[in-house]
N, C-alpha and C positions, 0 to 999 in steps of 0.2 A: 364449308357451307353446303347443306342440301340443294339440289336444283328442286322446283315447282316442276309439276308436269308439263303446263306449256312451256317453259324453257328449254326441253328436249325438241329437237325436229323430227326423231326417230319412235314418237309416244305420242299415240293418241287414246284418248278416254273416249267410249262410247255408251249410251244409254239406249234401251228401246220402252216402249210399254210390254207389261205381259211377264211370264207365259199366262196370270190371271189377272183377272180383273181389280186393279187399284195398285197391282202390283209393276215395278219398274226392274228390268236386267242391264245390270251392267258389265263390261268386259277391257280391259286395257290392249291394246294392238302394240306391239312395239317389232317396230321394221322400217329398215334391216337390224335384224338382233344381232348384236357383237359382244366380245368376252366381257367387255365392261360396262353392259346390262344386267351379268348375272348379281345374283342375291335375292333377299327375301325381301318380296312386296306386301304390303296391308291394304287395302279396304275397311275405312269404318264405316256408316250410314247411322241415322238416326233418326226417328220420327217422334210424334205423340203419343206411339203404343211401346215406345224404347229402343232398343240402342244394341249393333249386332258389328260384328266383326270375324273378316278372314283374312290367313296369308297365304301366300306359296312362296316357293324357292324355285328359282330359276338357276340352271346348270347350262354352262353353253362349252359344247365338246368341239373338237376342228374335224372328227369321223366318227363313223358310225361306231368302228373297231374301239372306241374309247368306253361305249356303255357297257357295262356289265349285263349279263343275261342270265338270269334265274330261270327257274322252273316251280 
């Protein structure tokens, strides 16, 4: 079974108006972030003008020494 977001204590959803006018930002806070947060989250939203969708991938390392570093 998936958990809902309010079923976590460590996730919160937030919303603001803005950065334009009619327009709303949203953002997910999650903390304290532990190993068994990481994975891919989505966001979908949809209004009367249609219908839009993102994800990301969360990685949670225990040191710095674990990220790889390009150039």
């Amino acid at each position: 079974m998936e958990l809902l977001p309010g079923d976590r204590e460590n996730l919160a959803i937030q919303t603001r108006g803005g950065p334009e006018k009619h327009e709303v930002t949203g953002w997910v806070l999650i903390s304290p972030l532990s190993k068994e947060d990481a994975g891919e989250y989505e966001c979908h939203a949809s209004n009367a003008k249609g219908e839009a969708t993102a994800s990301a991938k969360i990685h949670v390392v225990e040191s710095l020494q674990e990220i790889a570093l390009t150039k």
